[in-house]
N, C-alpha and C positions, 0 to 999 in steps of 0.2 A: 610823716604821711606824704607820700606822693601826688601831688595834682596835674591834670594836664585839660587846659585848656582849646576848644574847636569855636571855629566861628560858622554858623549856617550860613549855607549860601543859598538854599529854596525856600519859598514861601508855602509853611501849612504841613510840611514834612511832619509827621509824628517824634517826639524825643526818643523812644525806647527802638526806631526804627534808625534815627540819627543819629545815636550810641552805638547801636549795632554795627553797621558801616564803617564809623571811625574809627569803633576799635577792635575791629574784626573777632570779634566775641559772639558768641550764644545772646540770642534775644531776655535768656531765663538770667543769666549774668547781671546784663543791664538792668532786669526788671527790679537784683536783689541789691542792685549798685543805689537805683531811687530809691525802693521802700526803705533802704538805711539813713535815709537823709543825706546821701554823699552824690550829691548831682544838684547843681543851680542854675540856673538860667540868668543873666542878667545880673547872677550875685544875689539871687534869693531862689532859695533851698527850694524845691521842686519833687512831690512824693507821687506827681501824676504822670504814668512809663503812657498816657496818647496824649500829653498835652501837646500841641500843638505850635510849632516854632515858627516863627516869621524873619525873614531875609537879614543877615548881619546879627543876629541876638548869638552874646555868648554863651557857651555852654561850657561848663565848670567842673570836673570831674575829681572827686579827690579817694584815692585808693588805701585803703587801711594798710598798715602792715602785716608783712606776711606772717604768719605764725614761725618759728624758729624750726628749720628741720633739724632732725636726731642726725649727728656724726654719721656717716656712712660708710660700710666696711668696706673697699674696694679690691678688688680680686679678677681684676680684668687690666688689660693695657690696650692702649688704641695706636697703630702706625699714624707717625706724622710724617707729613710729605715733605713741609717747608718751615723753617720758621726761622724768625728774628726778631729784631727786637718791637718791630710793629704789629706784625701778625704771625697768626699760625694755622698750616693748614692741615686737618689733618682725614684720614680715610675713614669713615663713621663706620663702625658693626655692624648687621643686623641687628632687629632688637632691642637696639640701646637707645633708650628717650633721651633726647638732648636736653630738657634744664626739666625741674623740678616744679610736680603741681600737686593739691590734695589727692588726687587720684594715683598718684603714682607713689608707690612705696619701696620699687628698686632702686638703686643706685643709678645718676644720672651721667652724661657729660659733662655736665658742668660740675658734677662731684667730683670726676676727676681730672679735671683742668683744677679746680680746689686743692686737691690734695697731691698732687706735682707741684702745688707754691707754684702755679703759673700767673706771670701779672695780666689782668684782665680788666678794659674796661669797666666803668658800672654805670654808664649810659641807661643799660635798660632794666636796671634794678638790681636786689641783692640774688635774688633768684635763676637772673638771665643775664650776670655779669659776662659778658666776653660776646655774648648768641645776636651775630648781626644777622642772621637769620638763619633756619632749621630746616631739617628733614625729620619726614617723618619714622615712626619708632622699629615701622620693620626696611625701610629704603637705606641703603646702603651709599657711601661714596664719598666724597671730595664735599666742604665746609671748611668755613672758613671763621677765624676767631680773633677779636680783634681785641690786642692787649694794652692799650690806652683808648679814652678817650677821643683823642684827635687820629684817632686811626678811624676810631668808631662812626666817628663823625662823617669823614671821607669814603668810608665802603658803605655808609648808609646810604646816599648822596649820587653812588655810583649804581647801585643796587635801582634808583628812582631813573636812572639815566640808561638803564642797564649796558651801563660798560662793564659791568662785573655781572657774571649770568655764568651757568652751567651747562654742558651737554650733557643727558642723560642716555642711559641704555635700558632698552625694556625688551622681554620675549612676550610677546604677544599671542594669543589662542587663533589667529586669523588673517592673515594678510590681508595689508591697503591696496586697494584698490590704485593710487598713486600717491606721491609725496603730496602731502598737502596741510593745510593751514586750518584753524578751529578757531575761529574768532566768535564764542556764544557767552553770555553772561553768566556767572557761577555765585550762587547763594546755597543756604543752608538748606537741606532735604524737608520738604513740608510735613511728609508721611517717615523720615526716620533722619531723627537728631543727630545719628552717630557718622550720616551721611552727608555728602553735599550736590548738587545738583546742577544741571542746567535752567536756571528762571528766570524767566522774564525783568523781573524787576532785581536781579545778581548785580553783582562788582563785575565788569569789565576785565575778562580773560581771553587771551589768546596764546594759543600754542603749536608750534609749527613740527610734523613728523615727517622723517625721510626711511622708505624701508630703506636693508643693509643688506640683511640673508633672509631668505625663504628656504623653507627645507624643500625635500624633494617632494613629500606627498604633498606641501603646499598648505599644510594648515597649520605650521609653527611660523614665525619671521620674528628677526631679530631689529627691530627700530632703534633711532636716535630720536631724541624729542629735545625742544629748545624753549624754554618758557620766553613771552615777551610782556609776563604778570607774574606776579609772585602769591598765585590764591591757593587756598587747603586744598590738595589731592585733585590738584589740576588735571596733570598728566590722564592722572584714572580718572576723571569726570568725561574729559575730552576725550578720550578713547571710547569710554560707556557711549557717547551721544554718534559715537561713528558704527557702534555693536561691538566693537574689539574689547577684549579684557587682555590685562596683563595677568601671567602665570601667576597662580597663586594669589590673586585677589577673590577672591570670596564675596569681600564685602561689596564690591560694585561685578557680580553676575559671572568669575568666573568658574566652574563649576568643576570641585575640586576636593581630594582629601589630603584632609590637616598633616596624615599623617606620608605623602608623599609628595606635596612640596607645602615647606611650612612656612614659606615667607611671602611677600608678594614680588619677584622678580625685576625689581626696580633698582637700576644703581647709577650715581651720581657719577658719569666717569670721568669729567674735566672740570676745571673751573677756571676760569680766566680773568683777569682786572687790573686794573691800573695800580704798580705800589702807590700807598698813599703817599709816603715820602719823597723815594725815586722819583716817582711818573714812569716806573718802565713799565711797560706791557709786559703781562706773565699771565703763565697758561700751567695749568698742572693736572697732572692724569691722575686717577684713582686706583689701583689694580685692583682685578675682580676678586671675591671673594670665596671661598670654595665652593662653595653650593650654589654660587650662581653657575662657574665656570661648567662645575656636572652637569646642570641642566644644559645649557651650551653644547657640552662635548655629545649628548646625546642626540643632535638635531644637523651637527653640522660640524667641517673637518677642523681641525688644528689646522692646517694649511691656513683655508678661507679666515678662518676667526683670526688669525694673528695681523693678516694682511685687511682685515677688515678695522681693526679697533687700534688703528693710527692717529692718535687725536689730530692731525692734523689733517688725514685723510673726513676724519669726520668733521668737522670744521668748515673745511671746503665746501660741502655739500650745503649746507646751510646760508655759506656766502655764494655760491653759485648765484 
């Protein structure tokens, strides 16, 4: 059984609120984490999700084992960018959920980093061996996997420091008004679970956008966005709080059929970080995917788009 230990640091915080936060979970998670008896305080068992915690009291967490998943048939390959004997980079599908949960019954990335016999940390369990951190199931792009521990250790580490961070690509339904920055609090949607929100009392996010192309009639543009947080469905939170959607989001207001763009037009296109071993600085590109590219070719030239999606070009603009 897995434990992981948090120390409070506010006086009067609610437990089931103090869970929540530390371990970026659903409020309903934590509530079934207490009533199981797998939550202590001070080292005695705690079944009340409002008690009440005071400054320095530890808080004790101990996580059952996962249930065993079934073998899974794999019938997919994924391009890898980079790899060695520390880490591996590779270009995520649409689609494809990165590690394994009750809810998910297809085949994972992490099923097949499994069954390639690739060697993979287990920093963060049997479930999320390798996953120093994810994208979500229809976002596309460049991740990164880290196949010991002391690899694991150091892209966590960098990840906190972010010298290890991504530049993303998104088609947007509406031009920014100018390059600019989103520094609002992001928590879980009051009025809908599947969503997350701008709120008041959220995790600390910020996100900085630079347009790239605007088409001619002026209501497609094609952005780069750079996270300086690592919160759920930042990107599309912080665009929703500005009125922009990303093509093919639905779920945060963009207004659209399933069956003419089916994914949400989001892709991971660089990734950059320090090797853990080297220390050399390294940057790696994504290439687009075809269904993004279509959407692309329809708004805007082969010329512009090639001389636009320079990772270095895009890079620049952010360090400007």
């Amino acid at each position: 059984m897995q434990t992981k230990r948090f120390i409070c640091q506010n006086q009067g915080v609610r437990l089931d609120h103090f869970l929540t936060a530390e371990l970026n979970v659903s409020r309903n998670s934590v509530t079934e984490l207490i009533k199981s008896a797998l939550v202590s305080v001070n080292d005695i068992t705690q079944i009340k999700a409002g008690l009440r915690l005071n400054a320095d009291d530890s808080v004790c967490v101990e996580f059952p084992e996962p249930k065993k998943r079934e073998t899974q048939e794999i019938d997919f390959d994924i391009p890898i960018i980079f790899e060695d004997d520390d880490i591996l980079i590779i270009n995520k599908p649409p689609h494809l959920t990165v590690h394994p949960a009750p809810s998910v019954k297809e085949p994972t990335l992490v099923d097949w980093l499994k069954a390639k016999n690739i060697s993979l940390s287990t920093l963060s369990g049997e479930e999320r061996n390798g996953i120093v951190h994810r994208i979500d199931k229809e976002t596309s792009g460049a991740l990164i996997v880290a196949k010991n521990n002391a690899a694991h250790t150091n892209l966590s580490k960098q990840l906190e420091s972010r010298t290890l961070g991504r530049y993303y690509l998104a088609l947007i339904d509406y031009p920014l008004k100018d390059d600019t920055i989103v520094d609002k609090p992001i928590g879980r949607n009051p009025k809908n679970r599947l969503k997350m929100a701008v709120v008041p009392n959220g995790r600390v996010a910020k996100s900085t956008f630079c347009s790239l192309l605007t088409n001619e009639d002026e209501n497609i543009e094609l952005i780069a966005a750079k996270l300086h947080t690592g919160r759920t469905h930042q990107i599309r939170v912080h665009l929703n709080a500005l009125g922009r959607h990303i093509l093919g989001d639905d779920l945060y207001g963009f207004k659209s059929q399933k069956d003419k763009i089916k994914r949400v037009m989001l892709h991971a296109y660089s990734l950059y970080l320090i090797h853990p071993k080297s220390g050399e600085n390294m940057i790696f590109t994504a290439p687009l995917y075809d269904d993004f590219k279509e959407q692309l070719f329809k708004f805007f030239t082969e010329e512009n788009i090639n001389e636009t999606l320079r990772a270095d070009t895009i890079s620049l603009r952010f360090n400007a």
